[in-house]
N, C-alpha and C positions, 0 to 999 in steps of 0.2 A: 437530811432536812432538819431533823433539830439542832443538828450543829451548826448550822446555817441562824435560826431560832435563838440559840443562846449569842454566837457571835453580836448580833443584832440588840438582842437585852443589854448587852456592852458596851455600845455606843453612846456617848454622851451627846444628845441633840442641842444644848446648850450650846457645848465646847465647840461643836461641827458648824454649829450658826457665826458663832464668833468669831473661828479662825476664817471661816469664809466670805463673812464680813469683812473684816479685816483685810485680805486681799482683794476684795472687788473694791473697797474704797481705795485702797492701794493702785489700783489698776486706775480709775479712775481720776486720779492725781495724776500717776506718770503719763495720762491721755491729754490731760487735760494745759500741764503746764508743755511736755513734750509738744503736742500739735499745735501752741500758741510758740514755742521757742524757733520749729521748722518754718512758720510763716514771718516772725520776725528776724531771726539772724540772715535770710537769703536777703531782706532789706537793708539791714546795716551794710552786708557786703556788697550790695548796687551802689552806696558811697562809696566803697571804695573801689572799686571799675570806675565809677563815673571821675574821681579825683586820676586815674591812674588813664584816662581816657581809653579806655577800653573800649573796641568796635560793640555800638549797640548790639548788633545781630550774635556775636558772641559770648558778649553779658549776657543776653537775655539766657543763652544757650544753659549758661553756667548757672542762671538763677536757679532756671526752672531742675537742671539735675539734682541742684544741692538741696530745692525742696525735697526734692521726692523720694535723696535716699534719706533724709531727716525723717523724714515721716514712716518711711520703711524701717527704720530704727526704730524710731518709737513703741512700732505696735507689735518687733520684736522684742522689746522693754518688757513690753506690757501683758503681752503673752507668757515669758519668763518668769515675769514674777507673781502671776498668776497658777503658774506650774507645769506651765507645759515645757518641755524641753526643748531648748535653742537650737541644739543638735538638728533634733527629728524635726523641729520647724525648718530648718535650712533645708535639711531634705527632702524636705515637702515640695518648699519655695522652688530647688534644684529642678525633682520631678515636674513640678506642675511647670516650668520656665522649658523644656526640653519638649513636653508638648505640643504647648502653646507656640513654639518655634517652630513645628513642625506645622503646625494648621498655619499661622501667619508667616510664612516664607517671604512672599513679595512684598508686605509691610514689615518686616524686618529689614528687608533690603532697602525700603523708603528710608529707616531710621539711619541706617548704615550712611545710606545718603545722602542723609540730612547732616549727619554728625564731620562729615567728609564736607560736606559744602558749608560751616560755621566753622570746624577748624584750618582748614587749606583757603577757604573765603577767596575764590575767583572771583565774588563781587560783593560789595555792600549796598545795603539799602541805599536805595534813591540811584544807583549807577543805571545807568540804560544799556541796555543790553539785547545779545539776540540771540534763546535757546530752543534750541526742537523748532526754528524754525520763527520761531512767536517773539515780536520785540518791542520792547516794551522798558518803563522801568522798574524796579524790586520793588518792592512795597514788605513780604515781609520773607524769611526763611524758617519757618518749622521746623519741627523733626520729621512726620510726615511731607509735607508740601509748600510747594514756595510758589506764593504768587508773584503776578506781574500785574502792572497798570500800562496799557498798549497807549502808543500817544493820541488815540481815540475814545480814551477813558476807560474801554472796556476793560472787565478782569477778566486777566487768564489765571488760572490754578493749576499749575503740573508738580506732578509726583517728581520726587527727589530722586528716584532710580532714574527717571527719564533725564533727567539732566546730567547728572553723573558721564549717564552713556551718552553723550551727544556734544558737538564741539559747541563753548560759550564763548562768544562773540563779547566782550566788554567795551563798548563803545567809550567810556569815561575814564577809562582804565589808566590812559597817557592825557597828557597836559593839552597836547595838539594833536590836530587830525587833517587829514587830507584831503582838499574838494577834487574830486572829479568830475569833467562837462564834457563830455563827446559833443564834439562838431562837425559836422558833414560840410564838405564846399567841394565844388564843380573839379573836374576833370581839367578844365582850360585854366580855373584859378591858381596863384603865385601859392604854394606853399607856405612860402618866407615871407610875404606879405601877410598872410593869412593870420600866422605865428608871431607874428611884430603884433599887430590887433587883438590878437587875445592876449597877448603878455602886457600889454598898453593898460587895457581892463581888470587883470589883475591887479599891476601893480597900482592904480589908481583907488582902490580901495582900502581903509583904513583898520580894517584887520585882516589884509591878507599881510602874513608873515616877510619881513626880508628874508630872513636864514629859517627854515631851508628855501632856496628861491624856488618862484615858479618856474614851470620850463612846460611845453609844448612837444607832444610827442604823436608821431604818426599809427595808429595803432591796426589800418587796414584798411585793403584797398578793395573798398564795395563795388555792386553792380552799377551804380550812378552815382557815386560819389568818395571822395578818398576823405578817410573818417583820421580824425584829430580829437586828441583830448586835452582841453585845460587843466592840469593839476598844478593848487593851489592849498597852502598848508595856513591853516588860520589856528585857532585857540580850539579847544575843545567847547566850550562854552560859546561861541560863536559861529558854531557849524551852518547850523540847518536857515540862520537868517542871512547868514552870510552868503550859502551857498544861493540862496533865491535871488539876491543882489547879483550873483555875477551871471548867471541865466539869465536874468533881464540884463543885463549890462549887455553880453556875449548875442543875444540876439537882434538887441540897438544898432550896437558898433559894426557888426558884419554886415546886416541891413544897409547901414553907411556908405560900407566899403561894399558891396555891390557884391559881396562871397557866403557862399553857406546856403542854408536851408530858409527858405522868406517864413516856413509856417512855424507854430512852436505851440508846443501841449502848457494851457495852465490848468490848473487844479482850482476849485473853488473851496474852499471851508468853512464850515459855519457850523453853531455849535448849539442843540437845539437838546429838550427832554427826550430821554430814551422811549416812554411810551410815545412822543410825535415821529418818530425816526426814520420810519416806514412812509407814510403820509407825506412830511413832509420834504423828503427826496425827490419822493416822484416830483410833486409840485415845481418844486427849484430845478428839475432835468427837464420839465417842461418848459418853466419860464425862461430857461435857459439859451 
């Protein structure tokens, strides 16, 4: 105990303020220009993605890692030169990461997921798409979770391991797409006439493609009717209004010609506040 006593009498509390002055302003410095350099150099290099056009959803990917191991750097700097050792810091860091992987398993797999889905990029933002089911188009890709905007406006939010494991449908992926129209016509009616009338309607429209042609194919032979599909190849970008032009077309022209089904399903749409949604549905199925 009194050698504990004298050790102590030994100590210069001067020297011991100063030197530790001395590094906590030190620390302080390396915090301070270090955490203002992790926020601006991942901006400089957004110029240069954006010069080198790089897929947004993958810049972004690249910003936000190169923040976070700058900043990871940093307050290894700053620990170091404070005094703690680098070493036993990584081992820390090691330990406590080995952990922490083991309580977050299925958010590791998210990340895993996510890193897979911004570097292999089955789809970019704004493609339309159809995953787990849910179709929609990207809006944005996380590390965690990727949303969708459904063409109803609504958000979907799915986990990145879910997508991964499920087949993704990219609707925008190719240039052109292909309309399909099943038509039912009678048992007594001409096949070959049938097929001359929806080829008629195809071709009469101004973005259905020459190459590849339309053609008319028998697809099954129903309880009350032998079923026919019009496939027609338009632009990608002129799908879904094109596709509605040749349903009303294909329902006119058959009508005409005295073949096919007289009834025909439309949709109504109309695009109202999410809190009226409910209300007014009903209303509109009534006035209906």
């Amino acid at each position: 105990m009194t050698e504990l006593f004298e050790r102590a009498r030994g100590i210069d509390g001067v020297s011991l303020l100063t030197a530790w002055g001395e590094r906590i302003l030190g620390v302080l410095v390396i915090l301070a220009i270090g955490l203002w350099l992790a926020q601006r150099l991942p901006r400089l290099v957004d110029r240069v993605f954006t010069r080198a056009r790089l897929d947004a959803m993958f810049a972004r990917f690249l910003h936000n890692l190169l923040r976070a191991a700058l900043t990871v750097l940093v307050w290894v700097a700053a620990l170091d030169y404070l005094g703690v050792p680098s070493t036993s810091l990584f081992a820390i860091i090691g330990a406590a990461g080995i952990a922490i992987g083991l309580a977050l398993r299925d958010s590791l797999a998210n990340i895993a997921a996510g890193v897979m889905l911004i570097t292999l990029r089955p789809f970019r933002n704004g493609d339309a798409v159809e995953i787990a089911g849910q179709q929609g188009e990207v809006e944005q890709v996380g590390i965690f979770l990727t949303t969708l905007r459904t063409f109803s406006n609504h958000q979907v939010t799915l986990p990145n391991r879910q997508i991964t494991d499920a087949p993704i449908i990219n609707f925008t992926a190719r240039t052109t797409r292909r309309i399909e129209i099943p038509v039912g016509i009678g048992y007594d009616c001409n096949i070959a006439e049938a097929r001359a009338v929806l080829l008629a309607v195809a071709g009469s429209h101004p973005n259905v493609l020459k190459q590849p042609a339309s053609d008319v194919v028998v697809s099954a032979l129903g309880d009350n009717s032998v079923d026919l599909i019009l496939r027609a190849w338009v632009a990608t970008a002129d799908f879904a209004s094109t596709r509605s032009d040749l349903v009303e077309a294909v329902h006119r022209e058959t009508a005409k010609a005295g073949i096919g089904d007289n009834s025909v399903d439309l949709i109504l749409r109309a695009w109202v506040a999410t809190a009226d949604f409910a209300s007014t549905r009903s209303d509109l199925v009534e006035a209906v």
